[in-house]
Residue, then its C-alpha position, 0 to 999 in steps of 0.5 A: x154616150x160614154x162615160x167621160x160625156x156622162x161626167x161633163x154632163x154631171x159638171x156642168x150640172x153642178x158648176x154652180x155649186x162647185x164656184x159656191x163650194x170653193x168661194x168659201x174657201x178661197x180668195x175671189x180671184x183663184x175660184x174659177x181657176x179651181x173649179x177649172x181644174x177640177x174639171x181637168x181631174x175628172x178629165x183625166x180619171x183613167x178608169x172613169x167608170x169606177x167613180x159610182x157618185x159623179x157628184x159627190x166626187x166633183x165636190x170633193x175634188x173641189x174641196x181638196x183642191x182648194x183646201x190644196x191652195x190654202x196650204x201652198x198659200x201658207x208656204x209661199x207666205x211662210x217663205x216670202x216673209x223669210x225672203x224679205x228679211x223677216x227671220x233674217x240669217x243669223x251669223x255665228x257671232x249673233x246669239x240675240x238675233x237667234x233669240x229673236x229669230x225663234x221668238x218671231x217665228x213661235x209668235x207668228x205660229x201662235x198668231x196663225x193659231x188664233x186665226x185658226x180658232x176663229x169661227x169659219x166666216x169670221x175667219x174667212x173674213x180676216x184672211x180675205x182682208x189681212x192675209x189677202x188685201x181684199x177691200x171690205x167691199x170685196x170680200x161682202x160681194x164675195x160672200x154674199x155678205x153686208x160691209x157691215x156684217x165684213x167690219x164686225x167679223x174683222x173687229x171680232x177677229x183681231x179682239x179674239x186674235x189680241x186676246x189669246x195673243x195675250x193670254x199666250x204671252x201671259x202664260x209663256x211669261x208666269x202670268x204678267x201680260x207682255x203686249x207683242x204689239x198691235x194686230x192691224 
């Protein structure tokens, strides 16, 4: 038996854990396409018989793929919301829209830092639903959640969003509370 069949033998062991590994980390529908590509990097591993922990490798392969796609995610966000005229261009002529261009930007960056603060369920929870548009449904059959424990972590998340929303604003501007708005 060579190395390469003494790896796929280890992956088909730990498949299952892989899926529970990356189902935590990204939306239900890319999962089976990352534990599928981990497979493809252990396949391609040239010198195969320097990896001395199978497992741990796999997992971490996993891991980092997923977290990949969660960055690429970001960017094509970050750069769908240009495209669509969110931060339009701005002409020479236009000095408000300039304003208004780098608050929108600063307010967006200070929105994806609260959702950065939430704890790591309720954060899941908030990204599969607002970021994603996973029905509540959904996201509790893949976490292995109730709806009711989805609706909590939602309602939590977009109070603990609003709220350093607010404490942001009310810093930025000496300490009177400027709403930006509501976060639905």
């Amino acid at each position: 038996m060579t190395n390469k069949d003494g790896l796929e033998s280890v992956y088909l062991s730990v498949r299952k854990g892989l899926i529970r590994l990356v189902s935590r980390l990204v939306p239900p529908k890319e999962i089976e396409d990352i534990v599928q590509e981990t497979y493809v990097r252990i396949c391609s591993v040239k010198q195969s018989e320097e990896i001395r922990h199978p497992r741990s490798f796999m997992y971490r392969t996993a891991r980092n793929l997923a977290l990949d796609h969660l960055k690429r995610a970001e960017t094509r966000m970050n750069v769908s919301m240009e495209d669509d005229g969110i931060f339009p261009e701005v002409g020479d002529n236009e000095p408000d829209e300039v304003y208004q261009q780098v608050s929108a930007r600063e307010e967006f960056e200070q929105f994806c830092e609260a959702v950065r603060q939430l704890p790591l369920q309720c954060r899941r929870v908030f990204v599969l639903k607002k970021v994603y548009g996973y029905s509540q449904r959904e996201i509790a059959e893949s976490l292995k959640i109730s709806e009711n424990t989805v609706e909590k972590h939602i309602a939590a998340g977009l109070r603990r969003c609003r709220q350093h929303m607010n404490s942001v604003s009310s810093e930025s501007h000496g300490g009177s509370r400027v709403s930006h708005g509501r976060i639905s």
